[in-house]
N, C-alpha and C positions, 0 to 999 in steps of 0.2 A: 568512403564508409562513414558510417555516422555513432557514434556512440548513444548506447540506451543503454537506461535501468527499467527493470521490469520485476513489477511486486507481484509474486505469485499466491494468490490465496487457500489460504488451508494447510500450508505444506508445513510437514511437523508439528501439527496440532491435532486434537481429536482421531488419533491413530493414523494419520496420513504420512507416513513416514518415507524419507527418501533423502538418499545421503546426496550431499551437494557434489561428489564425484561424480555418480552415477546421472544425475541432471547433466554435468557439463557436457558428458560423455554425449550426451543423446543428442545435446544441445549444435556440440559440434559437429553432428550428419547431416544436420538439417541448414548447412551455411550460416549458424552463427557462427564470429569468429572475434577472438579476445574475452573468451569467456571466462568472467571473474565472481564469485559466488561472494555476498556479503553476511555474516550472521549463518546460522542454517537454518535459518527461516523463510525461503522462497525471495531474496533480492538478488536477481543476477545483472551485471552488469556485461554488457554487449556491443562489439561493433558488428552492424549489418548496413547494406546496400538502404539508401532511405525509402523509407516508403509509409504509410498512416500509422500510427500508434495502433489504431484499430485493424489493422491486418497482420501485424508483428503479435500482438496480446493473440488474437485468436489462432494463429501458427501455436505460440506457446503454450496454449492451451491447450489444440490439439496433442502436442508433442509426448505431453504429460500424461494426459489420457491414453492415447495411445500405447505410450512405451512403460508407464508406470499405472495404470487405473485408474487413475485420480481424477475425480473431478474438481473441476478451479477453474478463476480466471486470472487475467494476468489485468495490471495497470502498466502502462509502457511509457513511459516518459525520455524525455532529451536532459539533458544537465540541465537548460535552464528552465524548462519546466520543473523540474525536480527544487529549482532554487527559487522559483516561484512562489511556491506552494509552500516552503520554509519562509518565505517572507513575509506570507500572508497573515500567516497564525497567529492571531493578535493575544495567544496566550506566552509564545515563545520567549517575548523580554525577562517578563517576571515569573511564569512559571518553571516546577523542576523538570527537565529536561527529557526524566525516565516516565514523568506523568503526564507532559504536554503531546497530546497525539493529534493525528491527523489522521482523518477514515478516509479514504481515497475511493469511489465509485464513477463505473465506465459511462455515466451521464450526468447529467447535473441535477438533485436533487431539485424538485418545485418548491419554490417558495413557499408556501402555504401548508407544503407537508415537514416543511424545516420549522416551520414557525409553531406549527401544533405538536412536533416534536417536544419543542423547548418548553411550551405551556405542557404538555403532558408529564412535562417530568420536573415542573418547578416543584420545588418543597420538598423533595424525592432525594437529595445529596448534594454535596457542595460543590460537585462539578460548572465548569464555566462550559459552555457552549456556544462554535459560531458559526453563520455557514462559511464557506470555500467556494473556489471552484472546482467544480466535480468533487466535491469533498465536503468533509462535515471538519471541525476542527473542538477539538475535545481539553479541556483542561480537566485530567482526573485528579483533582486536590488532594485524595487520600490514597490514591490509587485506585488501578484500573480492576485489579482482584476484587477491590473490598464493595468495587461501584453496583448500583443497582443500576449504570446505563450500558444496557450489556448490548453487546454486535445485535441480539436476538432483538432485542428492543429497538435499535437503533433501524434496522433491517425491517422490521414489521412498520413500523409508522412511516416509513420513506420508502415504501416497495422496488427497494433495490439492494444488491449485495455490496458488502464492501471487505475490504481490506485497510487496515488500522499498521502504521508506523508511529513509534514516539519520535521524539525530535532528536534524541542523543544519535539515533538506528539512520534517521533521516539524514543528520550531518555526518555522519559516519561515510556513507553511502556516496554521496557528493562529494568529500574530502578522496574518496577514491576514484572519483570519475574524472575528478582534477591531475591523478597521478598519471605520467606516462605509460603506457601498455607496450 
């Protein structure tokens, strides 16, 4: 068995509500097993049989949909993807930790629309901005409330969805993937 974390989008925002009991519960019909919920904000951590990121996300997907209505998608990663992707963020050293995020999307954003992002929103707020892989990496200097670079903005000029963790949510998440189950 392999362990995964799995970021599920939208869960307990914008009325999408679903208590993290109730997820495991469904979680564990469907042969997830060691299911551990982090935040209640849609990060569940998982031992399953290995098999592609992209067919564990779209299971969870469907799972959700199915047994709750919700439409979402999941990000599925391994520890060291998950520890990758903290490594990369070239805001993490020096920024605060509750402000340093990382947008996590199921492809790799194109260069050219990452790049007209960042010109599109110079002069626009203090934010630092970088690409990722499959991700965008976000420094919100004032916070992500007060920012004018909203998921909507970010979404529309990169035509793809994402799902956003700060860094405290990220190392959190990892620091329990490391604990025995």
């Amino acid at each position: 068995m392999t362990r995964y974390v799995a970021l599920l989008a939208g869960i307990n925002v914008g009325g999408n509500r679903l208590t993290m009991a109730d997820l495991r519960d469904a979680l564990e019909r469907e042969e997830f097993e060691a299911i551990e919920t982090v935040v209640a904000s849609g990060n569940v951590l998982f031992d399953h049989e290995e098999r592609p990121s992209a067919g564990l996300a779209e299971k969870l997907a469907w799972v959700v949909r199915d047994r709750f209505d919700i439409e979402t998608f999941a990000i599925v990663m391994t520890r060291a993807e998950l520890a990758a992707a903290i490594a990369e963020n070239p805001f993490s050293e020096d920024g605060e930790e509750k402000f340093v995020h990382t947008i996590f999307f199921m492809g790799q954003p194109e260069a050219d629309a990452v790049e007209n992002l960042i010109l599109d929103y110079t002069g626009k707020g203090n934010e630092r901005i970088a690409a990722g892989t499959n991700a965008l990496h976000v420094d919100y200097v004032d916070g992500a409330g007060n920012s004018k670079l909203t998921g909507d903005f970010i979404e529309r000029r990169l035509g793809m969805k994402g799902t956003a963790r700060n860094m405290r949510s990220m190392k959190r998440i990892l620091a329990k993937m490391d604990e025995e189950v």
